[in-house]
MITOR-329104 format. One line per 8 residues: number of its first residue (from 1); their letters; for each residue x negated, y negated, z negated of C-alpha. Coordinates in pm, 1 decimal, decimal comma. Layout:
BEGIN
NUM	A	X:Y:Z  ...
***
This chain:
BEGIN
1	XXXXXXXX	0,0:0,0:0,0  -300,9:-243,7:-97,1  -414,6:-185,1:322,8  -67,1:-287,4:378,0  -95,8:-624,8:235,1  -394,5:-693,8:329,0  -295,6:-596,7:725,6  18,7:-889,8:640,1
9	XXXXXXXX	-268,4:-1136,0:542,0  -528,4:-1048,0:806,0  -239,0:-1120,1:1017,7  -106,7:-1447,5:883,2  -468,0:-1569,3:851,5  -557,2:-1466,5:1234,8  -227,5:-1683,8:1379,4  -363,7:-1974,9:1214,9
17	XXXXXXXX	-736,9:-1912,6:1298,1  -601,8:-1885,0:1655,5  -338,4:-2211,5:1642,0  -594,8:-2476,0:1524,4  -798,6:-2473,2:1862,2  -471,2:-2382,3:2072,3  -340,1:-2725,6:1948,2  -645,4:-2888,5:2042,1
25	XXXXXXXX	-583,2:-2752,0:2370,2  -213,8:-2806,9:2387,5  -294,4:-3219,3:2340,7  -557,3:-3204,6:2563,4  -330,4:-3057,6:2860,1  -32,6:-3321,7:2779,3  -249,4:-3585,5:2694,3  -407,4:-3504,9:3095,1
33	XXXXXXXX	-768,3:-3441,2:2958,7  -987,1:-3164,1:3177,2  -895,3:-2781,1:3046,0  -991,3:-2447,6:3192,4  -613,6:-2412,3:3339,0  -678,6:-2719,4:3590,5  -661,9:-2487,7:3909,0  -281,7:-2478,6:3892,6
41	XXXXXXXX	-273,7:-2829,3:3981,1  -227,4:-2749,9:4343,3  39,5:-2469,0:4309,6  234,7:-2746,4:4063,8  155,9:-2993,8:4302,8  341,4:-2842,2:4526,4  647,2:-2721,3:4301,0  694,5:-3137,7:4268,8
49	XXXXXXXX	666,2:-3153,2:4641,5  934,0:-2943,6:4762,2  1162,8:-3003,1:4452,3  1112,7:-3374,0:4534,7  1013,2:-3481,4:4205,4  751,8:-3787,2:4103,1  583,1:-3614,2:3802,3  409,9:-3978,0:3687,7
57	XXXXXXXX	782,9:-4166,2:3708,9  848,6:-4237,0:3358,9  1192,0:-4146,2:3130,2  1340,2:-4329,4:2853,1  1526,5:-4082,3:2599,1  1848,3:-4086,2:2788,0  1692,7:-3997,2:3115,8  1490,6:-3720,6:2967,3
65	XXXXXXXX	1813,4:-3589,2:2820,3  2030,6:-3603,8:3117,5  1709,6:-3431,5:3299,4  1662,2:-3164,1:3046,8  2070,4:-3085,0:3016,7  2168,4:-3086,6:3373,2  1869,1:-2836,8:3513,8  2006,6:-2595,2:3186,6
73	XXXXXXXX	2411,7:-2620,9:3323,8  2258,7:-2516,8:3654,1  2062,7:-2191,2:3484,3  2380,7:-2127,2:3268,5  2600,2:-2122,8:3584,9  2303,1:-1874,9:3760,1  2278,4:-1675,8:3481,2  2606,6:-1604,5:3422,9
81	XXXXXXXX	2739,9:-1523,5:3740,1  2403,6:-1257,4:3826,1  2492,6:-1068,1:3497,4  2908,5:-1050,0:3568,3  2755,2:-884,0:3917,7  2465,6:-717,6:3857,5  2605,2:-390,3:3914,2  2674,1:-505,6:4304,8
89	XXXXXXXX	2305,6:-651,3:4312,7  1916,0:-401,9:4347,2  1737,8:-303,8:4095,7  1938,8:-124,8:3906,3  1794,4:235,2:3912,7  1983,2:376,9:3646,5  2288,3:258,5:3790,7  2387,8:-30,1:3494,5
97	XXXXXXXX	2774,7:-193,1:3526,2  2786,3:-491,8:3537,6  2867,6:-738,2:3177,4  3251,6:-815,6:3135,2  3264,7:-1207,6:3157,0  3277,3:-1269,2:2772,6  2970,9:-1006,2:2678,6  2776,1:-1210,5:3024,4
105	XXXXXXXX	2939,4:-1570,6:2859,0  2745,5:-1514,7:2533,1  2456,1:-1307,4:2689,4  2355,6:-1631,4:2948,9  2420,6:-1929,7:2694,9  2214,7:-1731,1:2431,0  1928,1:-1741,0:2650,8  1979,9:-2048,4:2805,8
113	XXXXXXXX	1955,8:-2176,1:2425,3  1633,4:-1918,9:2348,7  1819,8:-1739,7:2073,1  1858,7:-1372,8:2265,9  2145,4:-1269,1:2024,6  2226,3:-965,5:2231,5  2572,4:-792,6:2213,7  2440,6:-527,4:2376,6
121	XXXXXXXX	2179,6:-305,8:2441,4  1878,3:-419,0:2646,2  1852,3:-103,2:2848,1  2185,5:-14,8:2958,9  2341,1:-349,3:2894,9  2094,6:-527,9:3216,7  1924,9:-401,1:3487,6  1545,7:-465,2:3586,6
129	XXXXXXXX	1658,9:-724,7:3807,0  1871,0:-928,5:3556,4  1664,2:-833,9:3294,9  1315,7:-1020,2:3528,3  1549,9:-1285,0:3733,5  1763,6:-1366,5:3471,2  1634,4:-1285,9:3129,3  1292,9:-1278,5:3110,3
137	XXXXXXXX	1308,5:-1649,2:3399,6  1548,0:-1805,8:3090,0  1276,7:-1705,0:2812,0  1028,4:-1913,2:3006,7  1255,9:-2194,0:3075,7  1388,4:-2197,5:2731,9  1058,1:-2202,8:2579,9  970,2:-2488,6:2810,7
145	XXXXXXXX	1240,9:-2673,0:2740,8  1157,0:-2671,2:2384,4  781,6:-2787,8:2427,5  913,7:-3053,1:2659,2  1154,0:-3234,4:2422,6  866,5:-3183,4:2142,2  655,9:-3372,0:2357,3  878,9:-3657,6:2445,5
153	XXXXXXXX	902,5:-3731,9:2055,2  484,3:-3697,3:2056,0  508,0:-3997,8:2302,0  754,8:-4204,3:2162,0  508,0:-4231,3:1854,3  205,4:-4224,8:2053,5  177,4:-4598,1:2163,8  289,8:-4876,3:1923,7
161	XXXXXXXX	625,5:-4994,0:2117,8  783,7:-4783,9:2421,2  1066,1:-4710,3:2614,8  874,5:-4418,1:2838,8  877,8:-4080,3:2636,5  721,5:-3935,3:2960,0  844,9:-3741,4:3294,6  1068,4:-3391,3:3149,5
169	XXXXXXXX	1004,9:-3235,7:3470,9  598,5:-3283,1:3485,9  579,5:-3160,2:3065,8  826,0:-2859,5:3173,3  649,3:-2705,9:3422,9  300,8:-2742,4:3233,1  461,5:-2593,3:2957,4  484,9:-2350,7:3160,6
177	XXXXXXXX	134,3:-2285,1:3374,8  -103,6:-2425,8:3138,9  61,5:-2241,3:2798,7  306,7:-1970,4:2783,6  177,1:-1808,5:3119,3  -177,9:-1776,8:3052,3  -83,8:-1649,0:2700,0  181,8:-1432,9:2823,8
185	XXXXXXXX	-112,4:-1266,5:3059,8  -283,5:-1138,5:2761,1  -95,3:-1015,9:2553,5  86,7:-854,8:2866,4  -244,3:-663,9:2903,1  -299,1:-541,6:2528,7  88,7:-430,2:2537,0  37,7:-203,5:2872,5
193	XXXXXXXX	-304,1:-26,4:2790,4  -147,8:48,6:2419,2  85,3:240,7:2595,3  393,7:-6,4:2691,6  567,2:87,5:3016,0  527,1:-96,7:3321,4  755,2:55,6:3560,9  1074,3:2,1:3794,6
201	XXXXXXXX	1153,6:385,1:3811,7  1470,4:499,7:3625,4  1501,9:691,5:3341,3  1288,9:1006,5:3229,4  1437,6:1305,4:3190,5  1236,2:1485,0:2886,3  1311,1:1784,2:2649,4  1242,4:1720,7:2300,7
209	XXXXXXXX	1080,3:1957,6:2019,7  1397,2:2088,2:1893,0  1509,5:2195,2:2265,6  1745,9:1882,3:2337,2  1732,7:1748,0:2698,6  1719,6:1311,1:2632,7  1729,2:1058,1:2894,4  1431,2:799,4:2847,4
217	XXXXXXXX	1498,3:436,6:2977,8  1160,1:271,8:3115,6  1119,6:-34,9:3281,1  864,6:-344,5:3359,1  924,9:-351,7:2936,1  570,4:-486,7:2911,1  590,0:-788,1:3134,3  871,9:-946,3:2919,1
225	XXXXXXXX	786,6:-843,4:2572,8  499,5:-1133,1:2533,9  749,9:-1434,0:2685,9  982,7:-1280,5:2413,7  743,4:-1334,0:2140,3  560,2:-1576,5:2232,0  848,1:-1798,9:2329,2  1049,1:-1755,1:1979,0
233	XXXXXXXX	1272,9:-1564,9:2210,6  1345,4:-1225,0:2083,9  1519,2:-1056,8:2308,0  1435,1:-712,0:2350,1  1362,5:-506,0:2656,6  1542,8:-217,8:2447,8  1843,0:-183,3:2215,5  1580,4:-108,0:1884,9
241	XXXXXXXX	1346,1:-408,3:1987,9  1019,5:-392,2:1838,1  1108,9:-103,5:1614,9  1127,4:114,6:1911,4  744,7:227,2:2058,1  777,8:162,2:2396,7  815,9:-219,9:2267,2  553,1:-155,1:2021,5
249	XXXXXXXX	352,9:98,1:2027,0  116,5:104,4:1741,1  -55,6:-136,0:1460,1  -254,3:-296,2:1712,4  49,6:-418,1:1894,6  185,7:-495,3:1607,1  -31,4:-744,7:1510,2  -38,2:-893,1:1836,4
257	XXXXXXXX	309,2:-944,3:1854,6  324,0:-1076,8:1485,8  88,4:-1298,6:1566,3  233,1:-1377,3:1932,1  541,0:-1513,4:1751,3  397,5:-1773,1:1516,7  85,8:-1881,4:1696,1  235,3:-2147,2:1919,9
265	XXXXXXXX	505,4:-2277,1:1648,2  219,4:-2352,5:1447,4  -9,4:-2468,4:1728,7  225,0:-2747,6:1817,8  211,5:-2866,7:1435,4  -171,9:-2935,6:1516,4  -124,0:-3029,7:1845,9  74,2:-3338,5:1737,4
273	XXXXXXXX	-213,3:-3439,1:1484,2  -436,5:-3431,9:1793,0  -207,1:-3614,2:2025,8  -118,5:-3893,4:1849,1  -427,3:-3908,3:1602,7  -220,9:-3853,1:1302,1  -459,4:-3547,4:1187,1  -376,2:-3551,7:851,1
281	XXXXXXXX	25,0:-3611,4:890,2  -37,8:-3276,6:1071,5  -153,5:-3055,2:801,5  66,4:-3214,1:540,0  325,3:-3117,8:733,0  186,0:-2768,8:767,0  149,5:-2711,2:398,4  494,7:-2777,4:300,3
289	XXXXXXXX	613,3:-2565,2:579,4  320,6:-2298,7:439,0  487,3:-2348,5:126,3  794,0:-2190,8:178,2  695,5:-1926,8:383,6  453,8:-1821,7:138,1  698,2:-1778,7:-86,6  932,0:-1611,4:79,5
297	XXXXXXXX	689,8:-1350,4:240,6  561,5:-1295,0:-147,4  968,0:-1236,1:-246,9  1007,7:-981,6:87,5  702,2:-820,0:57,0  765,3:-730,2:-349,7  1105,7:-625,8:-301,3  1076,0:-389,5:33,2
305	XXXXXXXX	740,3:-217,3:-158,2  960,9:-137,9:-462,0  1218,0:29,2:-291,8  1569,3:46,2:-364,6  1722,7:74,8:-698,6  1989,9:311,3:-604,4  1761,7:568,6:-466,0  1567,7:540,5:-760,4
313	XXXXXXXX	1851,0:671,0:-1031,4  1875,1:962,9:-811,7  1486,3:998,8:-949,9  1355,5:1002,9:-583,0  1017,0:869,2:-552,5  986,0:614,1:-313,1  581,8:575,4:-277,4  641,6:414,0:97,0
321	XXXXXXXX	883,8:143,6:-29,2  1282,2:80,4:72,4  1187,2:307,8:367,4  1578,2:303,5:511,3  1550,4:137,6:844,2  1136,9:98,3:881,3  861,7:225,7:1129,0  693,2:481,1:925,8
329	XXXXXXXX	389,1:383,1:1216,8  388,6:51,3:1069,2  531,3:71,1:682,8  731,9:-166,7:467,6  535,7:-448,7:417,5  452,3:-499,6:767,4  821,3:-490,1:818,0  871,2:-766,1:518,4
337	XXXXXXXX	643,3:-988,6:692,3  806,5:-965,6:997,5  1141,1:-1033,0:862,4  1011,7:-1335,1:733,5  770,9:-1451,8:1046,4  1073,4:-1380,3:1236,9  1325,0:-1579,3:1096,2  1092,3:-1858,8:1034,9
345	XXXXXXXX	1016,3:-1929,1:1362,8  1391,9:-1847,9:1518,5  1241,4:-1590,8:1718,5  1447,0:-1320,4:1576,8  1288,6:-1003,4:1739,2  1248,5:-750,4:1419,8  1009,9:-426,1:1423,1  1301,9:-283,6:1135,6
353	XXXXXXXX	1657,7:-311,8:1066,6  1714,1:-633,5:908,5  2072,8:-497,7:789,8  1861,3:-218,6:599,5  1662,4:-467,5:411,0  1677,9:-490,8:28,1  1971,4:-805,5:-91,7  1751,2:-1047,4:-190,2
361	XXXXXXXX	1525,5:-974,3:135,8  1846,6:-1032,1:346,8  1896,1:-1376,9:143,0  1561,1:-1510,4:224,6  1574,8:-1414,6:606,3  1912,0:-1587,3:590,9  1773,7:-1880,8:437,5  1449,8:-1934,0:658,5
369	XXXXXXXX	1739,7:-1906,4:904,5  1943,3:-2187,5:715,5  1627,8:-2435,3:665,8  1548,1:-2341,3:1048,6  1224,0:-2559,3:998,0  934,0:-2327,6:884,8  723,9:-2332,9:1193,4  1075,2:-2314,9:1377,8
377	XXXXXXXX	1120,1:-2209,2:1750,1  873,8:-2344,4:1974,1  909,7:-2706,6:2017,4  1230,1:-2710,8:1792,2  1079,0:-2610,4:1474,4  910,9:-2970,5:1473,5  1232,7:-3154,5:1568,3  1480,2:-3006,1:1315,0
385	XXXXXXXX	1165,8:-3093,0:1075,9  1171,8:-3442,7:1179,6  1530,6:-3418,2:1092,4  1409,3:-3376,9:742,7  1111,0:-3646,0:761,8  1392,1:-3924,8:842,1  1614,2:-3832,1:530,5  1328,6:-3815,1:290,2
393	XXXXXXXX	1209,8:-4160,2:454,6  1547,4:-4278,5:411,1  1561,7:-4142,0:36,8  1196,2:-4287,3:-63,1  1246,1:-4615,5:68,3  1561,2:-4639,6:-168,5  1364,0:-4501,4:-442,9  1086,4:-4729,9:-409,7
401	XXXXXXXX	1326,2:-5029,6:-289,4  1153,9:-5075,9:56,1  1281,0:-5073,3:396,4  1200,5:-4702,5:510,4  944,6:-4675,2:773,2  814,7:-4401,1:965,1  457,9:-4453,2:1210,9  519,8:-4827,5:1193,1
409	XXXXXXXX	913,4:-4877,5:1266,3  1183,8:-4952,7:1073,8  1451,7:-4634,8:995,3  1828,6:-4798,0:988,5  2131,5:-4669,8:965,1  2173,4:-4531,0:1314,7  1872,0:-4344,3:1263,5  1958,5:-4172,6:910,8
417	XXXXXXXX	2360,9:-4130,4:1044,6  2241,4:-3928,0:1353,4  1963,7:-3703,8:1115,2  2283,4:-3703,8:890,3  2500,5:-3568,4:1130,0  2268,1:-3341,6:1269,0  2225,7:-3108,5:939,1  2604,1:-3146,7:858,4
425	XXXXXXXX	2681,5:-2953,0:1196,7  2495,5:-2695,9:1123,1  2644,8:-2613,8:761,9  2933,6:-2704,5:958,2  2944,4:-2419,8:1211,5  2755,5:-2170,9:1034,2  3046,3:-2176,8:705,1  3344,0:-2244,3:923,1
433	XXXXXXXX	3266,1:-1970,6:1165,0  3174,9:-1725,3:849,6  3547,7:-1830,4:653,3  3706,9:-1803,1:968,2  3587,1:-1474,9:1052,5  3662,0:-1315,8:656,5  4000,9:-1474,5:704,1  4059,6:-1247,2:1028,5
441	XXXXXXXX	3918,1:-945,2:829,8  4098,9:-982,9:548,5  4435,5:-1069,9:658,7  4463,4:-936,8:1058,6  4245,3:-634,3:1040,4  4512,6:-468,4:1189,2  4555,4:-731,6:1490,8  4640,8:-596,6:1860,9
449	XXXXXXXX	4334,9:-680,2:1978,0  4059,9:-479,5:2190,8  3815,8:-419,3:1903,3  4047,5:-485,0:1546,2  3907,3:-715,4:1325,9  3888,2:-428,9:997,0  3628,9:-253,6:1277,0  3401,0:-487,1:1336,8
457	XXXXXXXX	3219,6:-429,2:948,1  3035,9:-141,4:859,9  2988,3:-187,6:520,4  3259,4:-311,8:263,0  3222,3:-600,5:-15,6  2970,6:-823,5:-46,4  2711,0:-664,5:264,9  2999,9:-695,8:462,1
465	XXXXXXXX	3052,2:-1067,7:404,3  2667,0:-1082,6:449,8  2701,7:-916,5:780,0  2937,7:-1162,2:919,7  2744,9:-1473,9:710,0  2444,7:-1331,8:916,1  2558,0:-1327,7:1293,0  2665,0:-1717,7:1261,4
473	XXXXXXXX	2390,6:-1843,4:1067,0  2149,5:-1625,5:1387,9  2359,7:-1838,2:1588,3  2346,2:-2109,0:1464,8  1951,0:-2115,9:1369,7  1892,2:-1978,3:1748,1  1747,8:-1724,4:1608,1  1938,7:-1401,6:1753,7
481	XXXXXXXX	1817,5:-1105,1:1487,7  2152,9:-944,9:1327,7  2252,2:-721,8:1060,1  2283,2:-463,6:1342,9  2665,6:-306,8:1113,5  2862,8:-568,5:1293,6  3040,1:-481,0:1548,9  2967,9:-772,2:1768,0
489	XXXXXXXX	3036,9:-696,2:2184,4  3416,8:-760,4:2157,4  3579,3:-1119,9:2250,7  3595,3:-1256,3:1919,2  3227,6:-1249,9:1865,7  3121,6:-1316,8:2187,5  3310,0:-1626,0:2208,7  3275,6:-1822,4:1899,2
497	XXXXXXXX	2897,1:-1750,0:1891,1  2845,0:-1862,0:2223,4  3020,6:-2203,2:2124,3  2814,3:-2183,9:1802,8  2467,7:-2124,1:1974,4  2536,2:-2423,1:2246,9  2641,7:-2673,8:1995,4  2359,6:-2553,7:1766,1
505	XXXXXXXX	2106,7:-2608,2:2040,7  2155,7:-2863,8:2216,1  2273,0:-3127,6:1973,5  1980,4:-3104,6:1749,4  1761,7:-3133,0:2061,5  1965,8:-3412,3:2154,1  1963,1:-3586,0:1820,5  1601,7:-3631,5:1694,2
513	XXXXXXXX	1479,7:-3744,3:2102,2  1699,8:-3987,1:2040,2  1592,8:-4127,0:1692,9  1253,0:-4110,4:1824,0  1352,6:-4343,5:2117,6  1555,1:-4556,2:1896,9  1229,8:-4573,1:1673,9  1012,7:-4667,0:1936,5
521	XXXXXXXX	1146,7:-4941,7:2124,0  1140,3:-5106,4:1795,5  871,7:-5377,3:1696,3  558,5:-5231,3:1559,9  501,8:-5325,7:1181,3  113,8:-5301,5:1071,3  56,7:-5056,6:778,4  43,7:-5257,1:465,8
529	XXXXXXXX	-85,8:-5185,9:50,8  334,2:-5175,5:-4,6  418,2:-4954,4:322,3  481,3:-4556,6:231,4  241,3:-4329,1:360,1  391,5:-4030,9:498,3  87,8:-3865,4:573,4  43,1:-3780,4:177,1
537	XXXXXXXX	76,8:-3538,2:-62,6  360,5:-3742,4:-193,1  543,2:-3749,0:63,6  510,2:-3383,1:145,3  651,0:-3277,0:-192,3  886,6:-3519,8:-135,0  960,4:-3312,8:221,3  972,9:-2991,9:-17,9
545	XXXXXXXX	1288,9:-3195,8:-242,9  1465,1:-3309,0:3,3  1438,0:-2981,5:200,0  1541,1:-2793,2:-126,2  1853,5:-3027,0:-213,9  1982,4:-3016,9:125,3  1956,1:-2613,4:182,1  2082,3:-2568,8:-173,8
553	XXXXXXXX	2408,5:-2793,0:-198,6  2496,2:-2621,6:185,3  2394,1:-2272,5:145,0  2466,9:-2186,6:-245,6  2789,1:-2073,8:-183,5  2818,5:-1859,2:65,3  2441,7:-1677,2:-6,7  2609,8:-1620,7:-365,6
561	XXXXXXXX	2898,3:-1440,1:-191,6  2721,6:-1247,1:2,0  2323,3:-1155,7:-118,0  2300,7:-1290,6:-405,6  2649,6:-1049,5:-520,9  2477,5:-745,5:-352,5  2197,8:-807,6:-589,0  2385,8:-773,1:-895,7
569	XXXX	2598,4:-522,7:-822,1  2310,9:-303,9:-758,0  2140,1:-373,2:-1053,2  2422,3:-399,7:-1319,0
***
């Protein structure tokens, strides 16, 4: 077990060994310095050309917006209509039907949004053609996407007044070429010599030890398992994710993919520090996300090594830990990490069933989720955390009775309503969605409908409630890991989550751009002896309150119904 934990830290120290000179890099390609990737000028020279786009034309927040939005209605509408008819289009070897329009309605806006909350399972639910064209394209582009918007708020800070948060398109597509490609090469390679197929036959058929004739799905698995890490994606090529070998095949992958999923959420932390010389902002802002996930990979780890409680008054011995749902290849602490890695960085790909984890496990993955700020998706992470800068701005302003100011420019009232707003919604849809859902279960189990709503739990009581608490708050963090009991592919689900996951995405993109061009086009103000410094200690615990306050007074209630509940009933 001591190996274990020390394979968790090896792990966690590697990503950020490997994220400090990735951010360097990351600055240097946005800030247009020289980098080794410079021979894809030509072929992105020529993407501009025939797409008829000036990469050097300059956006102000609304233009980026209406740039980034409109080119993700158009993939939405692609996406959408290739998976409804996928069974009419090549590639489909194994002879896949095509999704109904509400499984293909969630399916295309939860990649479109890069949360890969899949209602179904990856390899009979898509064929290699959707699953390249369609899923593995939207990974990319949703990635992208995220880095791009990140960016724009890097510029509107950059210079002392501005209206030009730079050109989506040009940012997008080196997102692209200069980062997540390159990246997604290598770990590509370390995936397929460990043993991860690369293949467009159809399934094998193969004969097992005990005599049983299975059918083995295949695939290109181990061109879109890095995009899905690497990205904060998730999605996985199979139904079991990373828990299943031919996804990950062995430690080494493992820890490849563990650290695939963090490196670039972190990266961009230090890339900002570089890009707009605020080094030491940077790493403050690193350490209180550190903080957190710290702690909760110390509360995961402890309580998925003891094992469960119930096994142990049937005087079992559990010397492997809660084993119920983990890779014995990879044991239970690598699994705890995971959980946590996973959830912190809304990737949501897990290498073990999150629904088998210990309760108080399943309350900290569901509040990383809630927070949705610890390293965070890729681009994202940073935004919703800037959401959290403005408020404690706001708050230590009042406190100190000064005008709140952030990198030189005064925070109002628009500024602190739209941050305001912004983490509202999300308590908003992530509790609403939840009540409504109990209220169905509770009251119309027995309603005429496709899938009734007393079938979609599969456990009773508090798990249950945890279960359904799990699948919004997923959503809602576009995060896209489940507690894999819910019965989820039937209208109900596949509706409201797809409303929850748009919403979810796109307005807290939409909201911190445009703070951050509100804040710029204001008049500098010079740092004085009064002004706060944000780039302190301070400030950072001050981050760590205000974080704290707002998760706790929105999340209290329902992770007492659900986790929490679980907890003591198992140990009463």
């Amino acid at each position: 077990m001591n190996s274990e934990i020390l394979g968790v830290i090896v792990t966690f120290l590697l990503t950020v060994l490997l994220a400090i000179p990735l951010g360097k890099y990351i600055a240097k390609v946005f800030s247009g310095e020289r980098t080794f990737m410079d021979f894809m000028h030509p072929a992105e020279r020529f993407i501009f050309r025939i797409c008829g786009i000036d990469p050097n034309k300059g956006m102000n927040w609304k233009e980026f917006l209406k740039a980034m939005l409109t080119i993700n209605l158009l993939w939405f509408v692609y996406g959408f209509f290739m998976l409804v008819f996928q069974d009419k289009l090549p590639l489909n070897p194994d002879g896949n039907p095509g999704q109904t329009p509400d499984l293909a309605f969630n399916t295309i806006i939860s990649f479109v949004t890069n949360t890969n909350l899949q209602h179904y399972s990856g390899e009979s639910g898509a064929t290699y053609l959707t699953q390249m064209f369609v899923l593995m394209f939207l990974q990319f582009a949703s990635a992208a996407t995220g880095i791009a918007c990140l960016v724009a708020l890097f510029n509107a800070f950059k210079e002392k007044t501005t209206n030009n948060l730079g050109n989506f398109w040009s940012i997008f597509l080196k997102s692209t070429t200069r980062i997540l490609l390159p990246l997604s090469f290598v770990v590509a390679v370390i995936l397929a010599f460990n043993g991860a197929p690369t293949s467009f036959r159809g399934k094998d058929s193969i004969v097992t030890l005990q005599g049983d004739t299975q059918q083995v799905s295949k695939g290109p698995a181990a061109a879109m398992i890095p995009i899905k890490q690497l990205g904060t994606n998730g999605g996985g090529y199979f139904g079991a994710n990373a828990a299943v070998p031919f996804e990950n095949p062995n430690y080494l992958t493992n820890l490849a993919e563990a650290i695939s999923i963090a490196v670039i959420p972190i990266a961009l932390v230090f890339a900002m520090g570089y890009y707009i010389k605020k080094k030491k902002l940077a790493w403050v802002i690193f350490g209180v996300m550190t903080f957190f996930f710290i702690l909760f990979c110390i509360n995961n780890i402890y309580f998925e090594v003891q094992g469960s409680p119930e096994i142990a008054k049937l005087g079992i011995s559990q010397t492997t830990g809660a084993a119920e749902g983990k890779e014995v290849r990879l044991g239970a602490a690598a699994t705890a990490y995971w959980s946590v890695i996973t959830t912190s960085t809304s990737n949501g790909s897990v290498n073990g069933m999150h629904d088998s984890l210990m309760p108080l496990s399943g309350g900290v993955v569901l509040l990383d989720m809630m927070i949705n700020a610890l390293y965070g998706g890729v681009g994202v992470g940073l935004l919703n955390y800037f959401i959290f800068i403005i408020i404690a701005v706001f708050i230590s302003g009042l406190m100190v009775g000064r005008t709140p100011e952030f990198m030189g420019h005064k925070v109002e009232a628009k500024e602190v309503k739209i941050a305001a707003l912004v983490t509202l919604l999300c308590a908003f849809l992530i509790k609403v969605g939840t009540a409504f859902a109990a209220y169905l279960v509770v009251h119309h189990g027995d309603a005429d409908w496709a899938v009734k709503p007393s079938a979609w739990l599969n456990n009773p009581s508090y798990h249950g409630f945890s279960e359904m608490l799990y699948e919004y708050t997923s959503s809602t963090a576009n995060n896209g890991s489940g507690f894999e009991g819910l019965g989820d592919n039937n209208v109900w689900w596949n509706i409201t989550c797809g409303i929850v996951m748009l919403l979810a995405r796109f307005l807290p993109i939409i909201g911190p751009v445009a703070i951050a061009g509100h804040l710029a086009n204001k008049k500098y103000i010079p740092q004085t002896s009064g002004t706060l410094r944000t780039d302190s200690v301070t400030f950072g615990v001050m981050t760590i309150a205000v974080i704290v306050i707002v998760t706790a007074l929105s999340y209290f209630p329902p992770l007492a119904l659900g986790p929490i509940a679980e907890y003591f009933s198992m140990h009463h």
